[in-house]
C-alpha positions, 0 to 999 in steps of 0.5 A, spaced: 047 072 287 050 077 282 052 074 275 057 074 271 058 072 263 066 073 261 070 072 254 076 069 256 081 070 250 086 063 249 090 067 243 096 062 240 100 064 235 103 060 230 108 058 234 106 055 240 105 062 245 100 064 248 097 072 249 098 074 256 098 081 259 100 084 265 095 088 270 098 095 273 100 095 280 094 099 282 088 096 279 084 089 276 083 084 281 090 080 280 094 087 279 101 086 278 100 078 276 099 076 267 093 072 265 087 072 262 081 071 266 078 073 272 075 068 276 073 072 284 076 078 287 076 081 294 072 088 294 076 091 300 076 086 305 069 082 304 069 076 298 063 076 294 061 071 292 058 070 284 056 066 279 060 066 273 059 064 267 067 063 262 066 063 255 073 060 253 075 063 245 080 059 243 083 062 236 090 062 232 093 069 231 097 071 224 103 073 230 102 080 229 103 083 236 097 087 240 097 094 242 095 095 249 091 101 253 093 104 259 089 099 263 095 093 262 102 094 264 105 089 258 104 083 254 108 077 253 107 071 248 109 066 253 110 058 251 107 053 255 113 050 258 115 058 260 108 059 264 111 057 271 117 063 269 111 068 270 106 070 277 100 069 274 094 067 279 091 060 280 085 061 276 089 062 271 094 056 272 087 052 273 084 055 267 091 053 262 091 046 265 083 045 263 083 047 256 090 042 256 096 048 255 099 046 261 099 039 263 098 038 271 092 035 274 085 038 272 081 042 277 074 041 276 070 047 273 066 048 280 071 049 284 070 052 292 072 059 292 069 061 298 074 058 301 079 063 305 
C-alpha cells in the first residue's frame, strides 16, 4: 500500500480568520474547491487507496497576506462561521471540526474513504 506524510497548514490570523486557497479548475484532487488538505483522490476512474499520515501545523500569522503561484486560483482569510459560504471538500469540514474551528460533531480520524 503506498504512503503518504502530508503538512497541513492551519494558518490563523490574529483575528480569528483562517488561510484558505482555491484549486484551479483543471488541476489538484478538489479543483475548484478551498482548503487545505488533501485526503483521497480518484486517478481517472479508479480510487486508491493509501495510508497517510496528517501532521497538522497550527500557527498564528502577523496578517500579512500570502502571495500564491500558479498552482492556486485565490486565497481568502475566512472566519470560522463563514466556512459554510464556501465549496470546500469534506475532508476539509472534517478536518476543521476535529482541531475545533468549526463545531459540529467530530469525524473519527479513521474514517472509511473506501466507500463510494
Amino acid at each position: 500500500m503506498k504512503r503518504r506524510l502530508i503538512v497541513v497548514p492551519l494558518i490563523r490570523r490574529a483575528d480569528g480568520c483562517y488561510l484558505f486557497i482555491k484549486m484551479p479548475l483543471h488541476r489538484g484532487v478538489f479543483p475548484g474547491q478551498w482548503g487545505f488538505t488533501v485526503a483521497a483522490w480518484k486517478k481517472g476512474s479508479e480510487r486508491q487507496t493509501m495510508y497517510m499520515v496528517f501532521l497538522i501545523y497550527s500557527c498564528t500569522t502577523d496578517g500579512r497576506d500570502p502571495v500564491i503561484n500558479e498552482e492556486f486560483d485565490a486565497f481568502a482569510w475566512i472566519a470560522p462561521d463563514e466556512c459554510d459560504r464556501y465549496d470546500m471538500n469534506e475532508e476539509t469540514r472534517i478536518t476543521l471540526r476535529q482541531v475545533g474551528v468549526i463545531s459540529g460533531a467530530a469525524t473519527p480520524l479513521t474514517s472509511d474513504l473506501s466507500k463510494p
